[in-house]
C-alpha positions as CSV (number, residue, x, y, z in Angstrom):
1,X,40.5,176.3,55.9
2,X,37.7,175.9,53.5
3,X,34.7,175.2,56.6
4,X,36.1,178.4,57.9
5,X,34.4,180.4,54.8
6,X,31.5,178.0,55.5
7,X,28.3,179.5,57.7
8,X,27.7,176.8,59.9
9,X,24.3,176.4,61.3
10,X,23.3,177.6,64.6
11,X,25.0,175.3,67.7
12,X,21.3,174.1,68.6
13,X,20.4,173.0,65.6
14,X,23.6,170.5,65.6
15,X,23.8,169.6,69.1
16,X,20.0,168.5,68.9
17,X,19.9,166.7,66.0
18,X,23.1,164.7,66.7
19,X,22.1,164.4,70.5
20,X,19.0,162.5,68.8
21,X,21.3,160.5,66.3
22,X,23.0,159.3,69.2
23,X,20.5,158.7,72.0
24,X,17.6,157.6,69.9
25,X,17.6,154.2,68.6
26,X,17.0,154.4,64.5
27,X,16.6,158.2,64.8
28,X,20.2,158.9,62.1
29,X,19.2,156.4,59.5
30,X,15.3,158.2,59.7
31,X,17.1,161.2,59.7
32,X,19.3,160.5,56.6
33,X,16.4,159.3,55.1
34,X,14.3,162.1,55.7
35,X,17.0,164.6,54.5
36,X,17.3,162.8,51.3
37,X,13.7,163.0,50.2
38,X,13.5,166.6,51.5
39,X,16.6,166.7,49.1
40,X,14.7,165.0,46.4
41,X,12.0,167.4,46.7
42,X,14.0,170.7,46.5
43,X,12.9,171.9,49.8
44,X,14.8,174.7,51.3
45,X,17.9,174.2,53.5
46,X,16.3,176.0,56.0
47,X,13.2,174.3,56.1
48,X,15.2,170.7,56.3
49,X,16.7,172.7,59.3
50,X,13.7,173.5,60.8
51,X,11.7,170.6,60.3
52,X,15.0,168.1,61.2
53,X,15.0,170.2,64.8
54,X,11.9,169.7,65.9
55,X,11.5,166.3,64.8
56,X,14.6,165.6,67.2
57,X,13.0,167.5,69.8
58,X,9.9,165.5,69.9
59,X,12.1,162.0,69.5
60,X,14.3,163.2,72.5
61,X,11.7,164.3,74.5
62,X,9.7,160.6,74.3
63,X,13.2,158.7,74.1
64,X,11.6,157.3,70.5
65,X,11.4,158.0,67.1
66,X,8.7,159.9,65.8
67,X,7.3,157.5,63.4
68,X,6.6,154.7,66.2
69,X,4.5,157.4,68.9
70,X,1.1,156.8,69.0
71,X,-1.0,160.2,67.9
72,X,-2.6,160.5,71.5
73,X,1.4,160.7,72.7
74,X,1.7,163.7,70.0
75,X,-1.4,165.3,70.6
76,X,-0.3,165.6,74.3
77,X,3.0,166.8,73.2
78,X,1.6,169.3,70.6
79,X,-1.2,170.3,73.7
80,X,1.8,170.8,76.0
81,X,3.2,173.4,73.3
82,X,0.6,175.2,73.5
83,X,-0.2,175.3,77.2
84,X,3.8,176.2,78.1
85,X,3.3,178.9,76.2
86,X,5.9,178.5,73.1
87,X,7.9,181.2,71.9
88,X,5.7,181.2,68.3
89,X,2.9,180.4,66.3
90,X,5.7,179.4,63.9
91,X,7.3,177.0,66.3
92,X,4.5,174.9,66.7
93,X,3.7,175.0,63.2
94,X,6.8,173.8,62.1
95,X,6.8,171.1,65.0
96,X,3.3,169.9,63.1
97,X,5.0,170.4,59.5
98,X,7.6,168.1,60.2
99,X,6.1,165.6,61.8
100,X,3.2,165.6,58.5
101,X,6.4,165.6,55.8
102,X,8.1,163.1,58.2
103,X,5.1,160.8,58.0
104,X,4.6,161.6,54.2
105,X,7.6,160.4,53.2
106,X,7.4,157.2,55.7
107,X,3.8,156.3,54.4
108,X,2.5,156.8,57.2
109,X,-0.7,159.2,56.1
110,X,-3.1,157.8,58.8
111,X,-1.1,159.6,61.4
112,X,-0.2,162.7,58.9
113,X,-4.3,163.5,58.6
114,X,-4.8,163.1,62.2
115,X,-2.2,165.6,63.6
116,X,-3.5,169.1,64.3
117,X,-5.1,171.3,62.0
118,X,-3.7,174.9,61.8
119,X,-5.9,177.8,60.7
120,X,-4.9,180.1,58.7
121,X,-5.4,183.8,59.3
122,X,-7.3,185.3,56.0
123,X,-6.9,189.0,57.5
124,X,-5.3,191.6,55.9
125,X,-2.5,193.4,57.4
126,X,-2.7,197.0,59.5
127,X,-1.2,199.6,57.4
128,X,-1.5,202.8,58.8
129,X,-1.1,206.0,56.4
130,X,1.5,209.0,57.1
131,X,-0.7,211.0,59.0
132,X,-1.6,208.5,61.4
133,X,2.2,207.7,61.8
């Protein structure tokens, strides 16, 4: 069969992003659109992937889409990322990625400026010579 030869994405990935297609009202027609445009722009499949997971997330975890939460509702979720202790830095930066590409391409830039900012870290690497290996 030919999706045998496929790689098919990890089960989590699937099973959230059609659990939010199905439980949250207008969340497959965002969805589609928002895969499009990522489309449109050449963005990586993983990074649609990524992005596309954690934007369900957020929508299952309120029970509405992410376009319609008010940005005190994120900020609590984003502030509750942080306190549970998530597994990454990069989790919760692709959790605030998304939702600023998700609101990009919706138009709505009021609540893409107003979402967290993330510093980035201008320090150079450890690199330890052979004789201190």
């Amino acid at each position: 069969m030919e999706l045998q030869n496929k790689i098919l994405p990890p089960i989590n990935e699937i099973t959230l992003v059609a659990k939010a297609c199905r439980e949250i009202q207008g969340f497959e027609e965002m969805y589609r659109r928002f895969e499009r445009r990522m489309h449109v722009q050449k963005r990586s499949e993983s990074t649609k992937k990524n992005y596309a997971l954690h934007l369900a997330q957020i929508a299952l975890h309120f029970g509405y889409l992410p376009t319609v939460l008010e940005v005190d509702q994120i900020e609590d979720y984003l502030q509750g990322l942080i306190l549970k202790g998530t597994p990454s830095d990069s989790y919760f930066k692709h959790t605030v990625y998304g939702l600023r590409c998700l609101f990009r391409l919706e138009g709505l830039n009021d609540k893409r400026i107003e979402l967290a900012k993330i510093k980035h870290d201008k320090k150079l690497p450890i690199v330890l010579g052979r004789d201190e290996v």
